[in-house]
Every structure is written in structure tokens, then in C-alpha cells.
MDAnalysis code that builds the backbone (N, CA, C; Angstrom):
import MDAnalysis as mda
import numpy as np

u = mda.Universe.empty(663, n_residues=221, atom_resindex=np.repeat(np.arange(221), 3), trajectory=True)
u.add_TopologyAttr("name", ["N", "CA", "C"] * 221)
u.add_TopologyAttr("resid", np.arange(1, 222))
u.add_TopologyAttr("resname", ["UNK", "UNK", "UNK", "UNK", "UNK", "UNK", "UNK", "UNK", "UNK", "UNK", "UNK", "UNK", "UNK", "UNK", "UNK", "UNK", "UNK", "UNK", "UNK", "UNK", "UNK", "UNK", "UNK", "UNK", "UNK", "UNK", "UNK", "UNK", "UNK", "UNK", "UNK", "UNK", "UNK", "UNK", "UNK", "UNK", "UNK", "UNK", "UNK", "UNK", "UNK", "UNK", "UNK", "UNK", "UNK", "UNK", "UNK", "UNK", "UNK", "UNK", "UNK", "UNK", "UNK", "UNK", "UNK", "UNK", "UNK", "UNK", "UNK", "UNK", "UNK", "UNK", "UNK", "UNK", "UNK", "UNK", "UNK", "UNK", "UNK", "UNK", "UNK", "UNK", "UNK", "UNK", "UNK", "UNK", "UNK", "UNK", "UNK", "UNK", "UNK", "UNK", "UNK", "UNK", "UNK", "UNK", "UNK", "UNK", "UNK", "UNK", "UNK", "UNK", "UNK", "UNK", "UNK", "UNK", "UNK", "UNK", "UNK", "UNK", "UNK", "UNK", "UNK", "UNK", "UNK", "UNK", "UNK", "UNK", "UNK", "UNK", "UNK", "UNK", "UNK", "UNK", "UNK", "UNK", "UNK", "UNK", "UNK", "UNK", "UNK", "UNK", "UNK", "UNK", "UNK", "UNK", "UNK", "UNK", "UNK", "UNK", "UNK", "UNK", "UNK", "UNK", "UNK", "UNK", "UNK", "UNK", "UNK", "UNK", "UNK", "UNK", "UNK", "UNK", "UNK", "UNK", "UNK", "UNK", "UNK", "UNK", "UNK", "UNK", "UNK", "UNK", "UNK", "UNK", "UNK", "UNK", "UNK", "UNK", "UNK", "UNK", "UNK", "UNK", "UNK", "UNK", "UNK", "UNK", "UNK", "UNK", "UNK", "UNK", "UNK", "UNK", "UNK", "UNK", "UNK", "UNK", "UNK", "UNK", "UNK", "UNK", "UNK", "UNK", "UNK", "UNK", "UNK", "UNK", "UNK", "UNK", "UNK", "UNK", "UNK", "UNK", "UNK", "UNK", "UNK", "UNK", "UNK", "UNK", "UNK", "UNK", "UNK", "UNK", "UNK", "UNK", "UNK", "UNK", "UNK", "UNK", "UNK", "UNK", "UNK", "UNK", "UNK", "UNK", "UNK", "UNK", "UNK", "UNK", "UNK"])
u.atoms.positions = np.array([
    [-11.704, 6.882, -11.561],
    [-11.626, 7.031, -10.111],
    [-10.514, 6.146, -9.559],
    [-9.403, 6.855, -9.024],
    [-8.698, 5.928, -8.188],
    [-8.834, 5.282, -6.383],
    [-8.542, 3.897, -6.509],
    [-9.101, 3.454, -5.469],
    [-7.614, 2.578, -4.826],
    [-7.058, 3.078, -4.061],
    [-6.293, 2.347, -3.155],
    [-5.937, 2.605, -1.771],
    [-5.433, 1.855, -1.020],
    [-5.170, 1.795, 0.210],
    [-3.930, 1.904, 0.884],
    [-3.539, 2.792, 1.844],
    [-2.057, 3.074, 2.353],
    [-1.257, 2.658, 3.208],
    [-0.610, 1.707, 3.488],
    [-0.661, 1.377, 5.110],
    [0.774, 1.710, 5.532],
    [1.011, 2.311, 6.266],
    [2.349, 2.791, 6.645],
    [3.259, 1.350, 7.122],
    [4.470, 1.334, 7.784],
    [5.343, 0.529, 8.375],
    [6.143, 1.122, 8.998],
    [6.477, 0.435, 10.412],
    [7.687, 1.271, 11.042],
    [9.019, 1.127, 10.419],
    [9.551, 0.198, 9.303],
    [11.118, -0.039, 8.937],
    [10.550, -0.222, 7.765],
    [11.772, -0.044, 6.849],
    [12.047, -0.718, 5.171],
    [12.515, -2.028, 5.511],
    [12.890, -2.675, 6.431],
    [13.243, -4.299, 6.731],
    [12.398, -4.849, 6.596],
    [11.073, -4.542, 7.500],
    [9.358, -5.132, 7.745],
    [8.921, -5.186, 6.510],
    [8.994, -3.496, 5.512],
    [8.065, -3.841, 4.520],
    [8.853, -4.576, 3.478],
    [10.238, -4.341, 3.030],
    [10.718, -4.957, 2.027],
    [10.617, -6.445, 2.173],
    [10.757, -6.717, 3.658],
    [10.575, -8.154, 4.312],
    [9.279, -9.015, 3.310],
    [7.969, -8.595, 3.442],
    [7.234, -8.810, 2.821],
    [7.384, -9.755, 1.805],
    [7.984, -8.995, 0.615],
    [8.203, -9.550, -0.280],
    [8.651, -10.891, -0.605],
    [9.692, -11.127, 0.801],
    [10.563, -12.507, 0.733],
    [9.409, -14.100, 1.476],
    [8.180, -12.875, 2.312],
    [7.525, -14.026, 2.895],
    [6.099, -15.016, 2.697],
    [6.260, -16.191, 2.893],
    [5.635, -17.435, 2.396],
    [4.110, -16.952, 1.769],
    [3.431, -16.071, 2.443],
    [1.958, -15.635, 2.470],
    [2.209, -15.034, 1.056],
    [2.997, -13.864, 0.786],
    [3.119, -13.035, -0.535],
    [3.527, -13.462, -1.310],
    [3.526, -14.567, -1.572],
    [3.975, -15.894, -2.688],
    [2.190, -16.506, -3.165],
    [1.441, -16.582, -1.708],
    [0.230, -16.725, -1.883],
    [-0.594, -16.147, -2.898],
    [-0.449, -14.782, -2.749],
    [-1.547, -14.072, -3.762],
    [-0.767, -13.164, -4.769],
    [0.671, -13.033, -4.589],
    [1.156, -12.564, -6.004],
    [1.315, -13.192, -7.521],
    [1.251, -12.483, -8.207],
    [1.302, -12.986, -9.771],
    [2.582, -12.782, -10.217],
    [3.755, -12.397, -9.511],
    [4.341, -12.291, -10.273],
    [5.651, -11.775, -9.790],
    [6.251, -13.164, -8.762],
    [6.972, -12.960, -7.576],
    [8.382, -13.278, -8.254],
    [9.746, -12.289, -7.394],
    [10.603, -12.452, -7.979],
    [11.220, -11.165, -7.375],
    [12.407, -11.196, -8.014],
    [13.928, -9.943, -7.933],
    [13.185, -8.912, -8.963],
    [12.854, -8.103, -8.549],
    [12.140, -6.707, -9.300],
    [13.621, -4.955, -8.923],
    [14.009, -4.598, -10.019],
    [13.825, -3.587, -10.033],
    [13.399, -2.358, -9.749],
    [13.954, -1.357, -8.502],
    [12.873, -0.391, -8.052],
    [12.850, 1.011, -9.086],
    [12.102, 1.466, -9.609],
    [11.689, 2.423, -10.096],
    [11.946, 3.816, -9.063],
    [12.748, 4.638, -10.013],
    [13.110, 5.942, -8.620],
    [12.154, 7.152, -9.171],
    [11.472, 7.355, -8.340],
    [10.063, 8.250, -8.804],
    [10.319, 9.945, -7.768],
    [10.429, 10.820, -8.492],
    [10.977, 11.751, -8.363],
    [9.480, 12.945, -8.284],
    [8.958, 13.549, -7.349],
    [7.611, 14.030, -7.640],
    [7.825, 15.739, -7.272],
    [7.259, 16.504, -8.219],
    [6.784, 17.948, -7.622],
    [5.446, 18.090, -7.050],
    [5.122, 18.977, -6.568],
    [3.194, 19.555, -6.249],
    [3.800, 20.668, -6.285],
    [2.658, 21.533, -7.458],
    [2.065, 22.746, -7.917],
    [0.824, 23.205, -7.246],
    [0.824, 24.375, -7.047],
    [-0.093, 25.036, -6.588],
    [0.205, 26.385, -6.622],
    [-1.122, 27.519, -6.453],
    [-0.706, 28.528, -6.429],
    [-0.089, 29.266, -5.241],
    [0.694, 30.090, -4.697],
    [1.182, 30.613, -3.437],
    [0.528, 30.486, -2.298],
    [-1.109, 30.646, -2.903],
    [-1.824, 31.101, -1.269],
    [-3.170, 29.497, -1.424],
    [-2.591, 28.090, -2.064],
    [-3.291, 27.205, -2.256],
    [-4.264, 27.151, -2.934],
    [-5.206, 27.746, -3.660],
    [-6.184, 27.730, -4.731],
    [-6.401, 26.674, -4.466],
    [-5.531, 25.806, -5.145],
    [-6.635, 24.501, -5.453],
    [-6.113, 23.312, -4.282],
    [-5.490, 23.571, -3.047],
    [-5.319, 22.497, -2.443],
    [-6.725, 22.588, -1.694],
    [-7.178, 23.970, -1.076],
    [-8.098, 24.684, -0.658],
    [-9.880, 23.724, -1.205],
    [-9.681, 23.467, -2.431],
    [-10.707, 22.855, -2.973],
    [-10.615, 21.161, -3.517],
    [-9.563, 20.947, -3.040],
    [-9.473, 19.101, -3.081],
    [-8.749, 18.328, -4.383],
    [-7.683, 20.156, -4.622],
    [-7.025, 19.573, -5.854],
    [-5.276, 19.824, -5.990],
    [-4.868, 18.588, -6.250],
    [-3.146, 18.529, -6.631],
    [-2.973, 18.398, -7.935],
    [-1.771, 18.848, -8.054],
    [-1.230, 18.691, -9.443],
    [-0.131, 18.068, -9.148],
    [0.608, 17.208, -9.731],
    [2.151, 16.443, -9.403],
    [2.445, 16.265, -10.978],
    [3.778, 16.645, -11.023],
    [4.655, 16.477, -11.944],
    [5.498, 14.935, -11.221],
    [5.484, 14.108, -12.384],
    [6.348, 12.642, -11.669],
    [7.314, 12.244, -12.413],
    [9.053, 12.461, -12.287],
    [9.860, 11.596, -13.353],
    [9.945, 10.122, -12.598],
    [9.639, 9.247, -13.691],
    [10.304, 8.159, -13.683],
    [11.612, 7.700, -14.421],
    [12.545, 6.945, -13.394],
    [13.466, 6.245, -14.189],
    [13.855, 5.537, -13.362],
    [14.420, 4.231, -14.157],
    [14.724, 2.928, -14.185],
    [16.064, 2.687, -15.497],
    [16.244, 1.723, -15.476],
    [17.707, 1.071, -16.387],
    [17.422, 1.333, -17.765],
    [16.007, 1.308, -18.119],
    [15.856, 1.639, -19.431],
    [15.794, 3.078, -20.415],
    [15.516, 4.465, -19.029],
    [15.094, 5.405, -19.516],
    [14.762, 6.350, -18.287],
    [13.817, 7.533, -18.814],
    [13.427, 8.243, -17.892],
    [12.600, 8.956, -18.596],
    [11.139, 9.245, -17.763],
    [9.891, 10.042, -18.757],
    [9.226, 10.811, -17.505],
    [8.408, 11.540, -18.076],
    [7.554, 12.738, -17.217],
    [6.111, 12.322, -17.242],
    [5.385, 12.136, -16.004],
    [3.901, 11.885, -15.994],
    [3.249, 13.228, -15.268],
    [2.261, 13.544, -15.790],
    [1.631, 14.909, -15.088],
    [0.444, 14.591, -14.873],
    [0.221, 14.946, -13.265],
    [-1.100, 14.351, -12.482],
    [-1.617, 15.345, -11.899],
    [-3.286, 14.868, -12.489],
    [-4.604, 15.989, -11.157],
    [-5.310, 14.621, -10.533],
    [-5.294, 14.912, -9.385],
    [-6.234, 14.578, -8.400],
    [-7.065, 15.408, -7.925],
    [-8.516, 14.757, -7.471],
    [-9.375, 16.181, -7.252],
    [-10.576, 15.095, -6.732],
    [-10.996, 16.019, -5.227],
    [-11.972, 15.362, -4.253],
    [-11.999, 13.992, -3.900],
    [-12.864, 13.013, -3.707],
    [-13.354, 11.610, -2.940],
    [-12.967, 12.109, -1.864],
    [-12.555, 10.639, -1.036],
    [-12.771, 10.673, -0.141],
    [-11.631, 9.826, 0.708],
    [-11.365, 10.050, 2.109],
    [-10.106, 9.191, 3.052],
    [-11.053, 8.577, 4.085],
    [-10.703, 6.998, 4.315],
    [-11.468, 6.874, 5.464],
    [-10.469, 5.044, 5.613],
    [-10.147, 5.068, 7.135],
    [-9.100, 3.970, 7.856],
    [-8.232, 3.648, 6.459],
    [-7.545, 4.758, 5.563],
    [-6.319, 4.295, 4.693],
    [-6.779, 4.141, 2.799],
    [-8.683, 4.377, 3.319],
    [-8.639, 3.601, 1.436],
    [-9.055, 5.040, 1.195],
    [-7.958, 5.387, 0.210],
    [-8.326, 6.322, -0.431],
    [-9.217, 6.421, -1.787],
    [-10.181, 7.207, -2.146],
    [-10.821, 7.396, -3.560],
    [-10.993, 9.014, -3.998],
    [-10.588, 9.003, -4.973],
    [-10.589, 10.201, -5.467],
    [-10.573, 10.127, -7.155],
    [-10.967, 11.460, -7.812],
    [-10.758, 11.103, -9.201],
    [-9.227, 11.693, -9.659],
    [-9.039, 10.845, -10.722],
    [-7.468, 11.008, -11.466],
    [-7.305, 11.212, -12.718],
    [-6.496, 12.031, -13.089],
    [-6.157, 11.617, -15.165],
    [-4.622, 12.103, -14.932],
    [-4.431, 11.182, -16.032],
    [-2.558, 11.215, -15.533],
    [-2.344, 11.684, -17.467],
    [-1.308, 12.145, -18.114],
    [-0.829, 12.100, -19.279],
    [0.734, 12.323, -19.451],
    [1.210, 11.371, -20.167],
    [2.734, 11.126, -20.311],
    [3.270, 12.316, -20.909],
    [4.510, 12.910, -20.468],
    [4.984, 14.454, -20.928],
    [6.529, 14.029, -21.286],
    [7.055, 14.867, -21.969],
    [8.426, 15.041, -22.175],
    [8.948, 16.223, -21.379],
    [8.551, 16.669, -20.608],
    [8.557, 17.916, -20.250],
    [8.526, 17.544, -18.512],
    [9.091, 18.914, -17.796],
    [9.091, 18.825, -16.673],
    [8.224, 20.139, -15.752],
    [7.579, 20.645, -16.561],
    [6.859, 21.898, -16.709],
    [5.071, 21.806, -17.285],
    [4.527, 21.969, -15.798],
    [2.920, 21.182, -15.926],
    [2.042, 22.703, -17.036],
    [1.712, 22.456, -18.053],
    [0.653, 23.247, -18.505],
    [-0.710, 22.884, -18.510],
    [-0.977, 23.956, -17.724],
    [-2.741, 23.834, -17.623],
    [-3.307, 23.812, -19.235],
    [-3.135, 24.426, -19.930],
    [-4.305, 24.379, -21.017],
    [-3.666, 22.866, -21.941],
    [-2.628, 22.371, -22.015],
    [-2.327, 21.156, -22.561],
    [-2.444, 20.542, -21.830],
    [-2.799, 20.017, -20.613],
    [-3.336, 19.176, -19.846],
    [-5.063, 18.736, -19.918],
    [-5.431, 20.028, -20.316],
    [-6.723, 19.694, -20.193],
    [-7.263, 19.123, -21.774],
    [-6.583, 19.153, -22.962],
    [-6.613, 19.035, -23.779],
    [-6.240, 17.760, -23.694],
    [-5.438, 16.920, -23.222],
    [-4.888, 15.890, -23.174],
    [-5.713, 14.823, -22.445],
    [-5.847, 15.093, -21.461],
    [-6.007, 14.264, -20.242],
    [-7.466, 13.373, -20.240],
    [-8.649, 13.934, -21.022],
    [-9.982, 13.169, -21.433],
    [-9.963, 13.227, -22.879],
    [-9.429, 12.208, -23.429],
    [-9.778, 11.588, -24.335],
    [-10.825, 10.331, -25.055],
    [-11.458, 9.786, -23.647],
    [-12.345, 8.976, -24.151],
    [-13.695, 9.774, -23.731],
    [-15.076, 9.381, -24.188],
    [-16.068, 9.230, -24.219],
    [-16.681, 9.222, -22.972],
    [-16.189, 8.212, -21.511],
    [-16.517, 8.455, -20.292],
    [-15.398, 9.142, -19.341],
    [-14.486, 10.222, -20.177],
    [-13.444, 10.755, -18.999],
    [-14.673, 12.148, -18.554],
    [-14.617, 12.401, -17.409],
    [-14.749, 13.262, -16.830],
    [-14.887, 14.728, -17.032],
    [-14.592, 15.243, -18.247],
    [-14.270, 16.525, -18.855],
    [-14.767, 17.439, -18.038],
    [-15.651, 17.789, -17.549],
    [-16.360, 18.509, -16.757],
    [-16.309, 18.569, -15.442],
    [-16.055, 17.549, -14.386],
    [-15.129, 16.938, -13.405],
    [-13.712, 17.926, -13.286],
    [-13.085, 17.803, -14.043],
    [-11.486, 18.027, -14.381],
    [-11.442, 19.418, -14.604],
    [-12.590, 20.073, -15.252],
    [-12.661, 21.294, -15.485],
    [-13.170, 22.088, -13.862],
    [-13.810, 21.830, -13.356],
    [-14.082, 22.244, -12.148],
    [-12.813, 21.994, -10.994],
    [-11.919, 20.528, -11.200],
    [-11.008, 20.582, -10.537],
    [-9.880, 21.663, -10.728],
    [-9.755, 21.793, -12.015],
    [-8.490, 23.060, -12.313],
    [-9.378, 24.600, -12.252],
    [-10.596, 24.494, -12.510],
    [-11.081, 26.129, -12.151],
    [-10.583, 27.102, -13.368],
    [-10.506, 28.169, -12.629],
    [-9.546, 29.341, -13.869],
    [-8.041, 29.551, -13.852],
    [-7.403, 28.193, -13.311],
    [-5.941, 28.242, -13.024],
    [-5.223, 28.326, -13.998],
    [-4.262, 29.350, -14.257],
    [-3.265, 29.349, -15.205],
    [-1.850, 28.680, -14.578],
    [-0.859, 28.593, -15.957],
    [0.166, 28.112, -15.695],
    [1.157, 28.954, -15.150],
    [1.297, 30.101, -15.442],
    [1.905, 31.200, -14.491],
    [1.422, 31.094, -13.136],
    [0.423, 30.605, -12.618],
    [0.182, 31.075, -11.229],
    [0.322, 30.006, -10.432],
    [1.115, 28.897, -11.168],
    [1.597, 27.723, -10.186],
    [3.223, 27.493, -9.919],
    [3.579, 27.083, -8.502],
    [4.251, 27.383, -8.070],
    [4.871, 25.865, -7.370],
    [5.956, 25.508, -7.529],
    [6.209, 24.037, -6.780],
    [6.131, 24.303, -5.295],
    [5.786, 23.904, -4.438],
    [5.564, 23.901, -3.506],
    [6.520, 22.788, -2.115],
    [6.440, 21.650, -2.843],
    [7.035, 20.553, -2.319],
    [7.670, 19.263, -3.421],
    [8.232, 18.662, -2.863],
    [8.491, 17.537, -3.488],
    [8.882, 15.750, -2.621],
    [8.967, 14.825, -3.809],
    [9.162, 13.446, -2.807],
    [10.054, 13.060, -3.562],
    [10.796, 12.034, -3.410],
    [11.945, 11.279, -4.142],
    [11.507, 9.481, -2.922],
    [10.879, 8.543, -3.876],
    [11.383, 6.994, -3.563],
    [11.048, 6.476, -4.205],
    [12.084, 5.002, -3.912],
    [12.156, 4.225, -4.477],
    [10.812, 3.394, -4.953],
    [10.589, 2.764, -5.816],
    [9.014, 2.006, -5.199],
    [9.273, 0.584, -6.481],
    [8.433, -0.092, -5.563],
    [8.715, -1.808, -6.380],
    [7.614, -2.311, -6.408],
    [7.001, -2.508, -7.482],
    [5.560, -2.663, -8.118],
    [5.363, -4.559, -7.842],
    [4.099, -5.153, -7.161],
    [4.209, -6.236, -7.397],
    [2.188, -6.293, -8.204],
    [2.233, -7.583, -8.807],
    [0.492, -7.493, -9.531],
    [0.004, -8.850, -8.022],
    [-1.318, -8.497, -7.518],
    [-1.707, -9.023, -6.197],
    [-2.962, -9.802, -7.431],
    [-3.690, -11.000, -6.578],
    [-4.924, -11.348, -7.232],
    [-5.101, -11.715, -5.734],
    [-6.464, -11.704, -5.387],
    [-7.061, -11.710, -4.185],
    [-8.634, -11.581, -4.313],
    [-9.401, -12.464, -3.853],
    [-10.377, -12.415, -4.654],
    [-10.931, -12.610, -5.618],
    [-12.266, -12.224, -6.046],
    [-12.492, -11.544, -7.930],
    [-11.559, -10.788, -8.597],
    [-10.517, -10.056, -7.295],
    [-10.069, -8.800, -7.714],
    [-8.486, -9.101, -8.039],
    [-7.751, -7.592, -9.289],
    [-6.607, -7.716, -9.363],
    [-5.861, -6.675, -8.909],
    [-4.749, -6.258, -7.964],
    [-4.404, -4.963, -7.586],
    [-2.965, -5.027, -7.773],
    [-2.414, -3.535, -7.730],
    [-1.216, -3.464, -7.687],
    [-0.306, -3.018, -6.251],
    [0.383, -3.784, -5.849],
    [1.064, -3.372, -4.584],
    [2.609, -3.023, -5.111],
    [2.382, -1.697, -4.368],
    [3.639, -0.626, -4.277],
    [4.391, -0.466, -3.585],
    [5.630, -0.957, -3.126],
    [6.540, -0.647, -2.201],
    [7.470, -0.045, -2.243],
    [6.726, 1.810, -1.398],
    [7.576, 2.877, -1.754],
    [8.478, 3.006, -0.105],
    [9.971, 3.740, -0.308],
    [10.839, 4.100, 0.498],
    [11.702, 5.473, 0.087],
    [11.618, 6.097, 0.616],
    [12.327, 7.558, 0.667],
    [12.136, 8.657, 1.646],
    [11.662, 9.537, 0.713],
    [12.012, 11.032, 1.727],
    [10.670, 12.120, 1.006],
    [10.060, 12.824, 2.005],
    [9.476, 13.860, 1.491],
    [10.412, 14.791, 2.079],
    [10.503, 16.253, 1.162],
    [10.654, 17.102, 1.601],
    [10.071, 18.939, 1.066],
    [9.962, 19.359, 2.154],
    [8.983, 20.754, 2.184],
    [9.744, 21.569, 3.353],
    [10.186, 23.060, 2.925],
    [10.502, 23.749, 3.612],
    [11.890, 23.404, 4.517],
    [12.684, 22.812, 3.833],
    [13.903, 22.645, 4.444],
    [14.282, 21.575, 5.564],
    [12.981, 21.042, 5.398],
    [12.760, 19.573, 6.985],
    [12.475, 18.309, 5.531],
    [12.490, 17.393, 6.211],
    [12.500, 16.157, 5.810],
    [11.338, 14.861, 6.706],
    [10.937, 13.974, 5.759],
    [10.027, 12.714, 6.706],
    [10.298, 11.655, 5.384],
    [10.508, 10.440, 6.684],
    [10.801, 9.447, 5.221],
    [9.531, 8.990, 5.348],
    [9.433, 7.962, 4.205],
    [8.110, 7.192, 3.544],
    [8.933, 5.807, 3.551],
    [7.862, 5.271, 3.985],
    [7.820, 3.896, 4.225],
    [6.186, 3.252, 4.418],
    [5.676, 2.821, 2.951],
    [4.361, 2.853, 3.022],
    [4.464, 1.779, 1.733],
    [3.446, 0.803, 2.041],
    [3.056, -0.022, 1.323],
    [1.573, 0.556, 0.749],
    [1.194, 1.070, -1.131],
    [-0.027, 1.215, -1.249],
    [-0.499, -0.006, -2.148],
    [-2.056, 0.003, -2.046],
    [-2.411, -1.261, -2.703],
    [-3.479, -0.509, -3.699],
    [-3.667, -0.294, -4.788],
    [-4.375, -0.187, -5.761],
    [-5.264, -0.914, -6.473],
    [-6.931, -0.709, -6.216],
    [-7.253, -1.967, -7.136],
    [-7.455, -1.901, -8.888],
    [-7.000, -2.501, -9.377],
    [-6.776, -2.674, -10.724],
    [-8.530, -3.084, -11.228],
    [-8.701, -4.055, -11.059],
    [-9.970, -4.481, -11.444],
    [-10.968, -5.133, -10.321],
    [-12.542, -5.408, -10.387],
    [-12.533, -5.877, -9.530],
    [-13.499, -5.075, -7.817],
    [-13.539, -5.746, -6.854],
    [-14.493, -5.338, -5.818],
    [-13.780, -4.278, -4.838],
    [-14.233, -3.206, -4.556],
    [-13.246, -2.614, -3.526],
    [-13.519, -3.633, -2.137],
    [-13.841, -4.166, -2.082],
    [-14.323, -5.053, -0.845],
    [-13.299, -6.438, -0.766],
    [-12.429, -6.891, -1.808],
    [-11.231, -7.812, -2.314],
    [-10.305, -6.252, -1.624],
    [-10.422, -5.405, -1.891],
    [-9.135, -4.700, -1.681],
    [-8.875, -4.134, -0.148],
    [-10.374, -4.282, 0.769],
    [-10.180, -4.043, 1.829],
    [-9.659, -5.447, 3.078],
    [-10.083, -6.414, 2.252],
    [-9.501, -7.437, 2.846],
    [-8.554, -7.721, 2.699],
    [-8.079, -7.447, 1.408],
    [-6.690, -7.701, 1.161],
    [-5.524, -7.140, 1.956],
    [-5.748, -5.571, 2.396],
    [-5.402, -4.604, 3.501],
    [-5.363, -5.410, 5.133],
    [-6.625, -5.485, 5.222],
    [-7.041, -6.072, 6.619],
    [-5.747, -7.392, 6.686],
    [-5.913, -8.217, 5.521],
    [-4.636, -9.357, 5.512],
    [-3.412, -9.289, 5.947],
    [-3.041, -8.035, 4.983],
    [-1.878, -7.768, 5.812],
    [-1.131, -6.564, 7.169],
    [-2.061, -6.428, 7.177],
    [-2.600, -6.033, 9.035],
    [-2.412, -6.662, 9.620],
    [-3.341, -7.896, 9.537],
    [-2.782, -8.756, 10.923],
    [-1.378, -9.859, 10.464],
    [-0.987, -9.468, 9.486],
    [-0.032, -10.399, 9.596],
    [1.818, -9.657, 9.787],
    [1.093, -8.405, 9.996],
    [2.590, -7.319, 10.078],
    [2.050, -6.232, 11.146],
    [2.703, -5.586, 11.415],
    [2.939, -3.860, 12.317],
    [2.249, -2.978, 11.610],
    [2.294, -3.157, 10.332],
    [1.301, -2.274, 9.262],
    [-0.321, -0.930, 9.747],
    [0.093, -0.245, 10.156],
    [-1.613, 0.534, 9.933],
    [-1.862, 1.343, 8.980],
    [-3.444, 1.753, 9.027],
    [-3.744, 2.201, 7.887],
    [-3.664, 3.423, 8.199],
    [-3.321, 4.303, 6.827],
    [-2.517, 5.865, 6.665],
    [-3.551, 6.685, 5.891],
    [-3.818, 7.427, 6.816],
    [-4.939, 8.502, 5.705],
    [-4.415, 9.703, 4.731],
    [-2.725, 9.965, 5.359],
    [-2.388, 10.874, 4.525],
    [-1.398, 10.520, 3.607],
    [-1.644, 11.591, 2.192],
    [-1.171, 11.102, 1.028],
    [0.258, 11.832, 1.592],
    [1.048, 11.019, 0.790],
    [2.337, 12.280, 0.425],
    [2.450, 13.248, 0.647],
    [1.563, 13.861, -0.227],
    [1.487, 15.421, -0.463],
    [1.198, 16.019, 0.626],
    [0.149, 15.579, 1.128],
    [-0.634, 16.377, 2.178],
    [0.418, 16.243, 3.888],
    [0.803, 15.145, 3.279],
    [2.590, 15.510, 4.800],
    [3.833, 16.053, 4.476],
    [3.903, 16.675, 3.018],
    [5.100, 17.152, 3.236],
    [4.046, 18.757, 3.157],
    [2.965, 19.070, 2.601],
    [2.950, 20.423, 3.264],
    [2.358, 20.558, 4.756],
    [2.172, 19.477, 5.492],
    [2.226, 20.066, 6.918],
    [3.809, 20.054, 7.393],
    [4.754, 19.399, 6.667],
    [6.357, 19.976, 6.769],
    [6.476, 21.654, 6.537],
    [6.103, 21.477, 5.456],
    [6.028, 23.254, 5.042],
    [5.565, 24.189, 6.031],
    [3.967, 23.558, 6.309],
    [3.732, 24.495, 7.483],
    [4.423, 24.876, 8.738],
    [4.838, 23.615, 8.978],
    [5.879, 23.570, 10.414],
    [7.559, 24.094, 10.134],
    [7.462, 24.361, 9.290],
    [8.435, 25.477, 8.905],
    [8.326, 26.886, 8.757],
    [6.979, 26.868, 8.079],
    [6.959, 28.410, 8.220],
    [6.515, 29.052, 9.749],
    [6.353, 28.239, 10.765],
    [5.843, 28.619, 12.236],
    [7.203, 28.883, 12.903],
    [8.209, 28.396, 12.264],
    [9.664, 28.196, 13.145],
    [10.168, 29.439, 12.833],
])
């Protein structure tokens, strides 16, 4: 189950700002000149939504950085949004490929003993790989820091770019916080923290779900 929190920003000054200030020295592990990772994303679906319809994405993700470049292929499917913390379930599996297959995904993706198999199977349904279709995509930058706060350990993400769907554009400028290990209750304070100490609010929508209301507001035009 993934569990993190979104909080938008009005500038990349404010949020990159962050990084440089006295407090985020406080609870990071692991402060310093980082490298941003350029994360390149599709969403699949079928033409007329199948599975957005029922609480499910698929994202194809390249990463690259100075060392390389690889393919991650992601389902998300149901939880829940409420003031920014998102939960939902996830299985991610590393690809060479830029081309999501349903039946090697599902083969892949629960390999242990408590994955979900049955979960995952209800999230993909009777979807084939012919009947998915890219739909949208994102391109940003993002700069990983490890947070300890609390009992708890999380990862804070500082992404900047662009969604785009249907020929329009919205940038991203969103700090997410992920908890790694640990209380979701460390991770809502941790949020609340930096709330009051920035412009920051909390964001209920993912990515995905704003670049296809781009889409939509394209196809109305």
C-alpha cells in the first residue's frame, strides 16, 4: 500500500528553497547537492477509460540520470484521497521496455507471499494489451531527499515540470512525502510542518488525474 502526501507550491524558488533552509537540515538524513532525476511518464488506458472508471492507472516511467536510463511499469488501483494523503495499492516492476504488457505484468509484479495477487487481478480485470492506449503524459525533474521525523522514515520528492494532455500544458510544482517506514501519523505531521512553515497546501490530485482533466478541456474546445 502506498502512503504519501502532496502539497503543491506556488514557485520552484519556494520549493527548491526548502532544501537550502535551516529547519530541512533538521529532519533530513541526508542533506546536500543532489542530482535531479528526469522522470519521463505515460498513462495507459483503454479509449473509453475502463479502468480509470474503476480506480485504476497504469504508468509507464523512464528514468534517467548521469548513470543510465531504465523503464518502471506501474498499477495503482483504489484507497483513498483526503486533505493531500494519498493511499492506494501499488506494484511497480523494472522493464527494459517502453511498452506496458498486461499478461507480463501480472506475472511479474507479486512475487512474494503477501503481494496482493488477487487485488491486482481485479485491478487489471480482463484488460488486454491491445486495448491500451497512451492517453497522457508528464516529464519532471524530481530530487529525492530521506526525511526521519518521528518513529518514522519518509522520502521527500521534489518534483518540477510539465503535464501534458491534449495539446494544453500545466506545470508541477509539488513537493510529495512518502512514508517509508513507520506511523502514518509521523507523516501527517510532518506535512502539517511544513505547512506552516511555507505557502504549501495540500493537493488531492495526482498527476494523472490533472492532466486528463487537460484532456477533457480539450476535447470541449
Amino acid at each position: 500500500m502506498e502512503t504519501e502526501i502532496k502539497l503543491a507550491f506556488k514557485s520552484k524558488e519556494e520549493l527548491m528553497g526548502i532544501i537550502k533552509s535551516d529547519w530541512f537540515a533538521d529532519y533530513c538524513l541526508d542533506v546536500g547537492d543532489k542530482e535531479p532525476v528526469r522522470l519521463t511518464n505515460n498513462y495507459y488506458d483503454t479509449k473509453d477509460r475502463v479502468l480509470f472508471k474503476k480506480g485504476t492507472s497504469i504508468r509507464v516511467r523512464l528514468y534517467e540520470d548521469s548513470e543510465g536510463s531504465r523503464y518502471e511499469h506501474t498499477v495503482k488501483y483504489g484507497g483513498s484521497v483526503v486533505n493531500g494523503l494519498h493511499q492506494r495499492y501499488e506494484w511497480n516492476v523494472d522493464s527494459d521496455s517502453s511498452e506496458f504488457d498486461v499478461d507480463e505484468f501480472r506475472l511479474k509484479a507479486c512475487q512474494g507471499d503477501d503481494d496482493p495477487q488477487e487485488i491486482l487481478d481485479e485491478a487489471l480485470g480482463d484488460i488486454k494489451s491491445d486495448d491500451l492506449v497512451c492517453l497522457c503524459s508528464t516529464y519532471c525533474e524530481r530530487t529525492t531527499y530521506t526525511f526521519g521525523f518521528g518513529d518514522s522514515m519518509m522520502e521527500a520528492c521534489f518534483d518540477t515540470g510539465t503535464i501534458s494532455a491534449g495539446g494544453k500544458h500545466e506545470d508541477i510544482c509539488e513537493l510529495e512525502i512518502e512514508l517509508e517506514s513507520g506511523d502514518v501519523v509521523d507523516l501527517k505531521d510532518m506535512a502539517q510542518f511544513i505547512v506552516d512553515n511555507t505557502s504549501a497546501v495540500p493537493y488531492n490530485a495526482s498527476k494523472y488525474v490533472r492532466a486528463l482533466r487537460l484532456l477533457d478541456s480539450s476535447d470541449e474546445q
